[in-house]
C-alpha positions as CSV (number, residue, x, y, z in Angstrom):
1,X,124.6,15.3,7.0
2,X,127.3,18.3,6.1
3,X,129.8,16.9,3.7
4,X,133.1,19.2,3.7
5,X,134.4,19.2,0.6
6,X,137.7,21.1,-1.0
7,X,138.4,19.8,-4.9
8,X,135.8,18.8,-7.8
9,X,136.7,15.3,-7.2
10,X,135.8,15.1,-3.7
11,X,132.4,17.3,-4.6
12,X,131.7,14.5,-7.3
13,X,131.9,12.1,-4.9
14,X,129.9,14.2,-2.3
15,X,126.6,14.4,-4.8
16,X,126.4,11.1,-5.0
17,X,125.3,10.9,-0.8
18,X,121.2,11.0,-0.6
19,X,120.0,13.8,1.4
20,X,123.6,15.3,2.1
21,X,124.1,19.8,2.5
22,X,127.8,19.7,1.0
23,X,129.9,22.7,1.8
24,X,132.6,23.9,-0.9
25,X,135.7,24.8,1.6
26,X,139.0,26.8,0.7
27,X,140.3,28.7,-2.4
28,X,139.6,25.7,-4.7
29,X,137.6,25.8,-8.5
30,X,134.2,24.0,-8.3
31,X,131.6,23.1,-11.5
32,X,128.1,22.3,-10.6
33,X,125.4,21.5,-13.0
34,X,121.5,20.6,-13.3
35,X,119.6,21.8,-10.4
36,X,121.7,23.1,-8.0
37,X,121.8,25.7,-5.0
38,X,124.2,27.5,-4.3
39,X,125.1,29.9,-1.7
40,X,128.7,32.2,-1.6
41,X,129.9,34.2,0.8
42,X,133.2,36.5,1.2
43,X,135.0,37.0,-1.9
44,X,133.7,34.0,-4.1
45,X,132.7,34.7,-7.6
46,X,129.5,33.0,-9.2
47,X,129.5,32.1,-13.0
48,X,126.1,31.2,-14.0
49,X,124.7,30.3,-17.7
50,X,121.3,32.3,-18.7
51,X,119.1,29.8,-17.4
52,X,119.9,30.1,-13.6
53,X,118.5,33.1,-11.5
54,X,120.9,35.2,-9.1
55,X,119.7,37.1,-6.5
56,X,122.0,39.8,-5.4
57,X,122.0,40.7,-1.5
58,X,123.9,44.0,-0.8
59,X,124.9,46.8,-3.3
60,X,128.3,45.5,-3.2
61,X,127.8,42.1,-5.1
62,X,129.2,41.0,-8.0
63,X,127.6,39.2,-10.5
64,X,127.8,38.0,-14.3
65,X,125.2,36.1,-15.9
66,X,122.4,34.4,-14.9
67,X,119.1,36.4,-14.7
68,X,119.8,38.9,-11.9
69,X,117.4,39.5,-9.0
70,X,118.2,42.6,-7.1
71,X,117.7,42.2,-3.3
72,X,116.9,45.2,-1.3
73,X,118.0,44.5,2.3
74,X,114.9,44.9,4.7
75,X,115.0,47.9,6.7
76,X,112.1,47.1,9.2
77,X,111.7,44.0,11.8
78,X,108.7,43.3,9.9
79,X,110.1,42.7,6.6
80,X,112.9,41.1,7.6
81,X,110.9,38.1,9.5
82,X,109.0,37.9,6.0
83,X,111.9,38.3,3.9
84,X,113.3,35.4,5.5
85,X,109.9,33.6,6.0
86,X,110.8,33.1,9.4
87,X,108.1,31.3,12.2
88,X,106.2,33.7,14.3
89,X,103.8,33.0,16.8
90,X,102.4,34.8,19.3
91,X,105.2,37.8,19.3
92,X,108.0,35.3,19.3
93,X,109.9,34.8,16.6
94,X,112.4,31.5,15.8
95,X,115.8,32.3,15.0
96,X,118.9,29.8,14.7
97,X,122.5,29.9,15.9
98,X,125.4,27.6,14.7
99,X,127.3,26.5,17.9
100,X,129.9,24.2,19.0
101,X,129.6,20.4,20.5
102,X,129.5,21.7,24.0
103,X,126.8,24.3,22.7
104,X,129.0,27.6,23.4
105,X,129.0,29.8,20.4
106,X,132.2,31.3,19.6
107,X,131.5,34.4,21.5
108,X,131.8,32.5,24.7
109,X,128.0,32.4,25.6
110,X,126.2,29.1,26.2
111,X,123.2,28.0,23.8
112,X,122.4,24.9,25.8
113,X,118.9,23.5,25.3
114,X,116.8,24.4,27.9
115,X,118.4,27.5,28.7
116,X,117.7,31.1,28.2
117,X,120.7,33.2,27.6
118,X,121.1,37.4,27.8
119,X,123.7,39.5,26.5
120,X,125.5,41.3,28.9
121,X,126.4,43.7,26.5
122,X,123.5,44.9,24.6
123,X,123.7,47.7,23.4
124,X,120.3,48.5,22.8
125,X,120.6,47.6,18.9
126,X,122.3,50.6,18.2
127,X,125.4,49.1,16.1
128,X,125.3,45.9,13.3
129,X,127.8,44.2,14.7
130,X,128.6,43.7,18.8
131,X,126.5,44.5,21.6
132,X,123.7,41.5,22.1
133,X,123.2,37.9,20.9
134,X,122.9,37.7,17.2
135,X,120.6,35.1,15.1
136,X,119.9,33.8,11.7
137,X,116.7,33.0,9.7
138,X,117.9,29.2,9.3
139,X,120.5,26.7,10.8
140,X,121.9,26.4,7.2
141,X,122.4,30.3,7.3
142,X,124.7,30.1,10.4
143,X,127.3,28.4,8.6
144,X,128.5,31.7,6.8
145,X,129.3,32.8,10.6
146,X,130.5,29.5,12.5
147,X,131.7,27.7,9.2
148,X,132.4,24.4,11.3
149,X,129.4,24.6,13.8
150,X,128.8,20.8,15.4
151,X,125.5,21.8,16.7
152,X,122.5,24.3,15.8
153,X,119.9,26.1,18.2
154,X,116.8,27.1,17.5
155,X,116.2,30.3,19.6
156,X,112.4,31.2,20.0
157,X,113.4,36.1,20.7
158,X,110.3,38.3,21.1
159,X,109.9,39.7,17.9
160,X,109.6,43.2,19.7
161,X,113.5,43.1,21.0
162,X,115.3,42.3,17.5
163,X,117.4,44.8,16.2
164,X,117.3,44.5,12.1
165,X,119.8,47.6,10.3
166,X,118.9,49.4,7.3
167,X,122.1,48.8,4.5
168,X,123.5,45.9,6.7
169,X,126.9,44.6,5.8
170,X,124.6,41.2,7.3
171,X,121.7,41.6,6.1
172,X,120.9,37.7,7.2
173,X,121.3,37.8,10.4
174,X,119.7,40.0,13.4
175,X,120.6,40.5,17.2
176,X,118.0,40.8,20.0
177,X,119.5,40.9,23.9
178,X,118.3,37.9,24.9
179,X,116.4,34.7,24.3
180,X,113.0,34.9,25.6
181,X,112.0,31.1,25.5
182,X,113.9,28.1,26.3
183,X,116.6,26.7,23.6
184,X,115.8,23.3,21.4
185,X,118.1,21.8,19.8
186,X,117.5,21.5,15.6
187,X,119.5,19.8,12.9
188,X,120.8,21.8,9.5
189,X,117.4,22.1,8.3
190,X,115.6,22.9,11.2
191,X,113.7,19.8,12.6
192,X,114.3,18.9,16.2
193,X,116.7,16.6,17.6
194,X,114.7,13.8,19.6
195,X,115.6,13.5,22.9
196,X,117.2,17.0,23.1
């Protein structure tokens, strides 16, 4: 269960839910203590006391405190799948997309389970951004993409067609131009939906 959650108030109330993934939405001040993960994305700022570990993705992060873990953003397919720890089998690797209740992402192309979808425009890997269908290492990684997905894919792509860039403005996610097996449908942490 996602929790949406824009004050400290309702994020008090939020931790008190069993099992819940809360998301801390808008421009809003939030304190979280004991032990905590946290993920931030755009222009958040992080403030962490000495005993809690930062790792840094990009050479444009900002950090103070914390013990500090430099990330350096895989430059090889390889790397990438084990930076990630994603599931490979058999040349196929599974990768996630964040879509909406009908299943359409919100590039207009349909994730339906069953299905296996192409890009029309690949591009042949060539830039980051644009130009094929583009994936993530987790369902809970989608969400810095499609903030307010209803729905998330798990999308088995032939580890030999995804396109991973060296200095990445994303370095979490990857594009391939096409899925190679059909779609299943997972919740936020990756388990499949029965009867989907």
């Amino acid at each position: 269960m996602i929790i949406k959650v824009t004050n400290q108030k309702e994020l008090n109330e939020a931790l008190k839910e069993k099992d819940a993934e809360i998301e801390l939405c808008g421009n809003g001040y939030f304190e979280i203590n004991g032990s905590s993960q946290v993920t931030a994305y755009g222009s958040s700022q992080v403030r962490a006391s000495k005993q809690v570990a930062v790792t840094k993705h990009g050479k444009n992060t900002k950090v103070t405190g914390g013990v500090q873990i430099d990330y350096t953003t895989a430059t090889t397919v390889k790397q990438w799948l084990k930076d990630y720890d994603v599931t490979v089998e058999k040349g196929v690797a599974i990768l996630y997309k964040g879509v909406g209740d009908d299943f359409k992402s919100q590039r207009g192309t349909f994730y339906t389970p069953g299905t296996t979808p192409s890009a029309p425009d690949w591009d042949g890997g060539k830039e980051e951004c644009g130009g094929g269908l583009h994936f993530s290492p987790h369902p809970a990684f989608t969400l810095k993409y499609v903030p307010f997905a209803a729905k998330f894919v798990a999308c088995p792509v032939k580890v030999s067609e995804i396109a991973v860039h060296a200095e990445a403005e994303y370095p979490d996610k990857v594009k391939a131009p096409r899925v190679f097996k059909p779609i299943w449908e997972v919740d936020i942490n990756g388990n499949k939906v029965e009867g989907k």
